[in-house]
C-alpha positions in Angstrom: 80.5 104.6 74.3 82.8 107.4 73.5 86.8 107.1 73.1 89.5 109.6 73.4 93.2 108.7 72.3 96.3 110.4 73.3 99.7 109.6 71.0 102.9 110.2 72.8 105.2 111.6 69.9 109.0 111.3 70.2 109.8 109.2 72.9 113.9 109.8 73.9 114.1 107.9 77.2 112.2 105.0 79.0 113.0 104.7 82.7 111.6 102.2 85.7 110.5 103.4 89.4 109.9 101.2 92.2 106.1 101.4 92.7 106.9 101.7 96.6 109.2 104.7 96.2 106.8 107.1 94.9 104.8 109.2 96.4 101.0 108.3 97.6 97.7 109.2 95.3 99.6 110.4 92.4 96.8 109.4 90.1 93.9 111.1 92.8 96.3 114.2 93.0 95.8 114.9 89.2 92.5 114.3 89.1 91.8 117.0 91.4 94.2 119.5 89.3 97.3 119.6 91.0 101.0 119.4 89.5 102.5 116.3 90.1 106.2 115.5 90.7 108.1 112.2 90.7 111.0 112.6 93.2 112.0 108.9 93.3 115.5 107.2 92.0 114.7 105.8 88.6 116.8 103.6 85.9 117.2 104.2 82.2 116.6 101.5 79.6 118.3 101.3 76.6 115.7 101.7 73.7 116.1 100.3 70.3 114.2 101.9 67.3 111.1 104.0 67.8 109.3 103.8 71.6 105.5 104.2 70.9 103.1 105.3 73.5 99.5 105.6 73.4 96.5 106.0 75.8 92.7 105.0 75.7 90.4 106.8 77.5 86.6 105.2 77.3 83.8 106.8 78.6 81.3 104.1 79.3 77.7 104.0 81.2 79.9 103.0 84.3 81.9 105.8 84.6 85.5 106.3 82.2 88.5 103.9 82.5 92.2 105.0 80.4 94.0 101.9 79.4 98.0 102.9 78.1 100.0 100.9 76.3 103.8 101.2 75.8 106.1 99.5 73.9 109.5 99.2 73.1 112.8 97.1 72.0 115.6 97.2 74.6 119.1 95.3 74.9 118.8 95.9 79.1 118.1 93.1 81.8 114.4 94.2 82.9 113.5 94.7 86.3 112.5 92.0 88.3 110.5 94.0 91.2 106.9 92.8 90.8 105.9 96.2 91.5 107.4 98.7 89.2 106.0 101.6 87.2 107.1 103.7 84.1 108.2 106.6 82.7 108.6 107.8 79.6 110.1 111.3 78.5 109.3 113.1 75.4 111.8 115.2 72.7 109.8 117.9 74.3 111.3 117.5 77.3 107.8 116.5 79.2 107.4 113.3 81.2 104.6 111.1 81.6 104.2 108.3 84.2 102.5 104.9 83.9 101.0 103.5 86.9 101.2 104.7 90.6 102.3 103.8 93.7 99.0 102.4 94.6 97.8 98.6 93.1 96.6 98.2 90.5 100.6 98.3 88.8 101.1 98.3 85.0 101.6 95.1 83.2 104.8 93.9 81.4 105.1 91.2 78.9 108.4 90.5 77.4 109.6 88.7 73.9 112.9 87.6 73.0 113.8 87.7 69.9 117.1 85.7 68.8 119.7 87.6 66.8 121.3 86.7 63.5 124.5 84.0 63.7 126.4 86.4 62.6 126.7 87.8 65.6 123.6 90.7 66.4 122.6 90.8 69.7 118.8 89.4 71.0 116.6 92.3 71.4 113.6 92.5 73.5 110.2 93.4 72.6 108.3 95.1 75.7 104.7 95.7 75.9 103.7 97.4 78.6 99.9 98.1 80.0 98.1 99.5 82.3 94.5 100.3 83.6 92.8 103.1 85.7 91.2 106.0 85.9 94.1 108.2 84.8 97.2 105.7 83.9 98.9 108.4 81.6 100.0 111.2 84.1 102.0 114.7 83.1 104.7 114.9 86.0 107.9 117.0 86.8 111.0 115.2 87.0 
């Protein structure tokens, strides 16, 4: 078994999409070499400290699966759509999207943590993963 890893440097901005509103086979559209672009209303998180964004690939003797994990600390509500994919833009100025339109949708897991008596605000911690073929995708916003 082989690995590859892919470190996303400089994260400035984590937004949500609606799953729904995307458009179809994002993740089969970049496989076969073509730009993708994510046209769909998305909302802006607050982010708290340093984002950090990483992706697995694993080539195993089934074939290769990329499993990407993000995580964050934010002040904001999260979204309560089951369905609800990521984005993440770079100090670059490049875009990446985690999960598709299609099932399987990325993972979320959230942790409160309570803030100090003296009056700091509870932050969460969010953790988000997901697992395909391609879950870390370049796209134009």
């Amino acid at each position: 078994m082989t690995q590859h890893c892919t470190n996303l440097p400089g994260i400035v901005e984590v937004r949500w999409v609606e799953a729904e509103m995307l458009s179809p086979n994002i993740e089969a559209k970049y496989l076969a070499g073509l730009p993708v672009a994510m046209l769909a209303e998305s909302y802006a998180l607050d982010v708290h400290g340093t984002a950090e964004c990483q992706a697995v690939e694993e080539h195993e003797s089934n074939g290769r699966v990329e499993k990407t994990t993000l995580t964050f600390q934010t002040l904001s509500d999260m979204p309560r759509k089951r369905n609800v994919v990521w984005c993440v833009k770079q100090a670059s100025g490049q875009w990446w999207l985690i999960g598709s339109r299609e099932r399987h949708w990325p993972t979320v897991k959230v942790t409160t943590n309570t803030g100090k008596p003296e009056g700091e605000a509870a932050i969460k911690t969010v953790e988000v993963t997901h697992v395909a073929l391609k879950s870390l995708i370049p796209v134009t916003v």
